[in-house]
ROMI-150823 format. One record per residue (C-alpha): x, z, y. Coordinates in steps of 0.1 Angstrom, whole numbers, plus 5000, padded with zeros to 4 digits. Each point is the difference from the previous one (the first is absolute). Layout:
XZY...
END
This chain:
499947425072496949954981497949635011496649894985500450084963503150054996501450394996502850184987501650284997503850135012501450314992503150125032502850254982502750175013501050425004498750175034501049835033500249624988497149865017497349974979497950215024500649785025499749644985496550174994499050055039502149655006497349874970497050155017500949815035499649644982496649875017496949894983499950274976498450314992501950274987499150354981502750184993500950384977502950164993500950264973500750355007502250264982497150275003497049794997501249904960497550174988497149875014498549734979499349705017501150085035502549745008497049744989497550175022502349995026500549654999496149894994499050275022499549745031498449804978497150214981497649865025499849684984498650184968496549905004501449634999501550054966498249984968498450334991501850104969503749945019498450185028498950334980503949984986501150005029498150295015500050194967504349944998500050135039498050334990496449895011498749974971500150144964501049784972503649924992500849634995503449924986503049875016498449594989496950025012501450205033502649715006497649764996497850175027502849985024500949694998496349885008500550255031502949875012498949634990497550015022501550165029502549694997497249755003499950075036503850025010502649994971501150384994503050184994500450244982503150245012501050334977503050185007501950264982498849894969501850254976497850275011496849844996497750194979499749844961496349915008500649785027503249894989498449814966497349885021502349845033502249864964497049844992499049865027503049845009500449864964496649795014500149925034500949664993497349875009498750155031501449965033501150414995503650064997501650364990503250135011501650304987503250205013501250244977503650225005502249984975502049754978497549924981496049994997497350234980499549844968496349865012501449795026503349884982498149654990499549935033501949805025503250195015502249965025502750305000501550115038503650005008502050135022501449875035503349844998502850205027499649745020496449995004500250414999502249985033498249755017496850234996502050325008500949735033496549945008499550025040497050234985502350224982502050315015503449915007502850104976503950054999501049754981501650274972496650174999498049634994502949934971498950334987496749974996500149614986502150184975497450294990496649855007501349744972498149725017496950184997498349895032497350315010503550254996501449785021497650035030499550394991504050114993500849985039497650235010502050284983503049855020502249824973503450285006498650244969502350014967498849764974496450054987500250034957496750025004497949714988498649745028496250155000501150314997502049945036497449825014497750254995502050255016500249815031496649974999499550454999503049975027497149885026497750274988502350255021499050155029496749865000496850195012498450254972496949805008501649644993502050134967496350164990498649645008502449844977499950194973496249964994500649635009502950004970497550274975497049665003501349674984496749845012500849975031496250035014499950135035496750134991501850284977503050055024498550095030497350244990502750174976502250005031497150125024499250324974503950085006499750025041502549725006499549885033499749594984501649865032502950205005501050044967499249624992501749865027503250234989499749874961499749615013503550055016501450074974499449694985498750164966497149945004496749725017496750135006497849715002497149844976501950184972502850264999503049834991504050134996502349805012501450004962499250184968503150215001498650135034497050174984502250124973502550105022497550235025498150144974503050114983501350175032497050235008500650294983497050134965497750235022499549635024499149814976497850224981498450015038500149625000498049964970497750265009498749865031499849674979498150094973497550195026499249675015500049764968496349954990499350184967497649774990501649665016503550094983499650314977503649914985502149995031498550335011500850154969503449895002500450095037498750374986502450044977503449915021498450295022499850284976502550285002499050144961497549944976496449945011496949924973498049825025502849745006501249974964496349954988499549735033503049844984499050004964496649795010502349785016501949984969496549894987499349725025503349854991499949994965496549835008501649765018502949894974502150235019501450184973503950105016497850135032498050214978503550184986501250045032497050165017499150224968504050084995499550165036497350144994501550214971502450095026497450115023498150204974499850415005499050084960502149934978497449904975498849705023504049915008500349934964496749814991501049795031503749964993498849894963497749735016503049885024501849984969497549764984499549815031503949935001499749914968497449725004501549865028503149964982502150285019501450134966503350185015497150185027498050114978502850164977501650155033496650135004499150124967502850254998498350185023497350114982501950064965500450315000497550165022496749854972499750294984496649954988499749794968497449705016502849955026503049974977498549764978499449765031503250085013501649864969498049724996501149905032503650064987499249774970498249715019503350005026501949994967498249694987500249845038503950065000500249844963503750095001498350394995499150074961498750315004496549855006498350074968501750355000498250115034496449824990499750194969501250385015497249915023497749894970500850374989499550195028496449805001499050084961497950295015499249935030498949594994500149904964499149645011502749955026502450204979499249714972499849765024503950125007501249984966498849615000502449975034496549915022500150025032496750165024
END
């Protein structure tokens, strides 16, 4: 635990159901520290910097105390401001945040389900725990899976095993535990493969099933959608907007929930017994395969409904990204309003440094687009913004879309420019040069400088 001056860094790994979520809550019950805490999201990738904001979020009132320029980073970074600041000079401003929130009580810094952070924060969280040294501020990251995302793979590590049998049968013995025939608790040692969360979650369903092929997650997610049954209309509404907001902010919930008609206290109490779900300070899941596993239970017209009610109470002007997300998991076909709302948020990214946000939120708004003139034009910037951000095999999936319906020449020759600069990215590709310089010749009459800026293999 971080002490006067002294701060580190510790990165928890292991697959779904090894702890890491919980040596996080145990972490946040050691005394004399304060602790912020964020967690990645599958459908939140796309926002730039929203596992960061998360984090600093109960901390952005101690701006005033920093010094101005690392306060305007911050608040430009967080989408109250204008000018973009790169990843550095972001970083930097971070750490002075949480610096001095640690002068008061040492902080830490608790970030789970790392692998779906969004790129933004993920380079910036890399770089501040590459300098927390220092400062009483310690950082520590659990992310599923053998290994970690190339930012973090510097850092400190500590990888999560499984329970031995033994230890596997003395939990499945717990007074706390249901009580088992003994050839059902042999059964489930044997299949939850020490993996302790499958082994708390695997009796539920009763142990006397065939034997699951199915992967461990997979399993425990079905037991989680086996509590979903028979619940109240109301209380499976309730968690499926819970599930549709990674935030976790009361403040969205329960007006989204209120627009819906659920009556909060029936339907609440019903979704707490589950034990899915906590409605406190902050919405939590008991686990992240829980949201997973309700969202993917409610059926397409839900969540569409979900995200509608979301996106009608997430403040356009406090959180213009989030809406426009929310907008787009709730349209049924394409819609101009939403796609054009996404393609500005496509423009606050790629302010930002947020250049694999701004593919994703112009990719969908190609989808989204009712011309096909403006599907193109957006699918070709998509393309581009792949590109940049280093998504070659995404932007090639992406191109092929638009290859053969460019029928007019100004189109083609930027289609296969795009086709020559994924070429050149690919290097194994030597068709490079033969893409630029059709392009050079579809521009001769249309722009003799670009079309000779072509032949000399320039890039615009």
């Amino acid at each position: 635990m971080p002490r006067a001056g002294r701060g580190g860094a510790l990165v928890l790994l292991g697959e779904a159901g090894m702890g890491k979520t919980a040596l996080l809550e145990h972490a946040r019950t050691a005394g004399g520290l304060r602790t912020v805490r964020a967690s990645g999201a599958q459908y939140e990738g796309e926002l730039p910097f929203a596992a960061l904001h998360h984090l600093c979020a109960p901390l952005l009132p101690r701006l005033a105390q920093l010094p101005a320029e690392h306060a305007e980073t911050l608040r430009n970074t967080f989408g109250l401001g204008a000018e973009a600041a790169d990843v550095f000079r972001i970083g930097l401003a971070a750490l002075a945040l949480l610096s001095s929130a640690a002068r008061e009580r040492p902080l830490l810094c608790l970030i789970d389900d790392a692998q779906w952070l969004d790129k933004a924060s993920l380079k910036v969280l890399a770089f501040l725990a590459r300098r927390v040294a220092g400062e009483p501020v310690a950082l520590l990251f659990a992310v599923r899976g053998p290994s970690a995302s190339g930012e973090l793979d510097e850092l400190p590590g500590l990888l999560l095993g499984g329970l031995s049998d033994t230890d596997a049968r003395t939990l499945l013995s717990a007074p706390s535990h249901v009580t088992l025939d003994a050839r059902v608790r042999e059964q489930i040692v044997a299949e939850a493969g020490g993996n302790p969360l499958a082994l708390l979650e695997l009796p539920r369903a009763g142990g006397f099933a065939p034997p699951d092929t199915a992967s461990v997650p997979t399993r425990i997610e079905r037991g989680y959608r086996s509590r979903l049954v028979g619940l109240p209309e109301g209380a499976r509404l309730l968690l499926t907007v819970a599930s549709a907001d990674p935030t976790g902010d009361p403040g969205l919930l329960w007006p989204a929930a209120g627009r819906l008609g659920i009556d909060l206290e029936e339907a609440g109490a019903a979704a707490t017994a589950t034990g899915l779900i906590d409605f406190g300070t902050r919405v939590r899941f008991c686990h992240p395969l829980a949201r997973s596993a309700v969202y993917r239970a409610a059926d397409a017209r839900l969540c569409r409904l979900a995200h509608r009610v979301l996106a009608e109470v997430t403040d356009p002007a406090a959180d213009p990204d989030r809406r426009a997300r929310h907008r787009a998991q709730a349209c049924t076909g394409p819609d101009e309003e939403v796609a054009a709302e996404l393609e500005r948020s496509a423009a606050r990214a790629s302010s930002r440094g947020g250049t694999a946000a701004a593919a994703a939120f112009l990719e969908r708004a190609a989808a989204l687009s009712p011309g096909a003139g403006e599907r193109a034009e957006r699918t070709l910037t998509a393309v581009r913004a792949h590109a940049d951000a280093g998504a070659v095999d995404a932007a090639a999936r992406l191109l092929t879309t638009v290859e053969d319906a460019a029928p007019d020449t100004g189109r083609q020759a930027r289609v296969d420019l795009l086709r020559g600069r994924l070429a050149f990215l690919r290097r194994t590709d030597e068709r490079g040069p033969a893409f630029v310089l059709r392009a050079a010749r579809h521009l001769a009459d249309l722009d003799p400088e670009r079309s000779r800026d072509c032949f000399l293999t320039r890039w615009r």
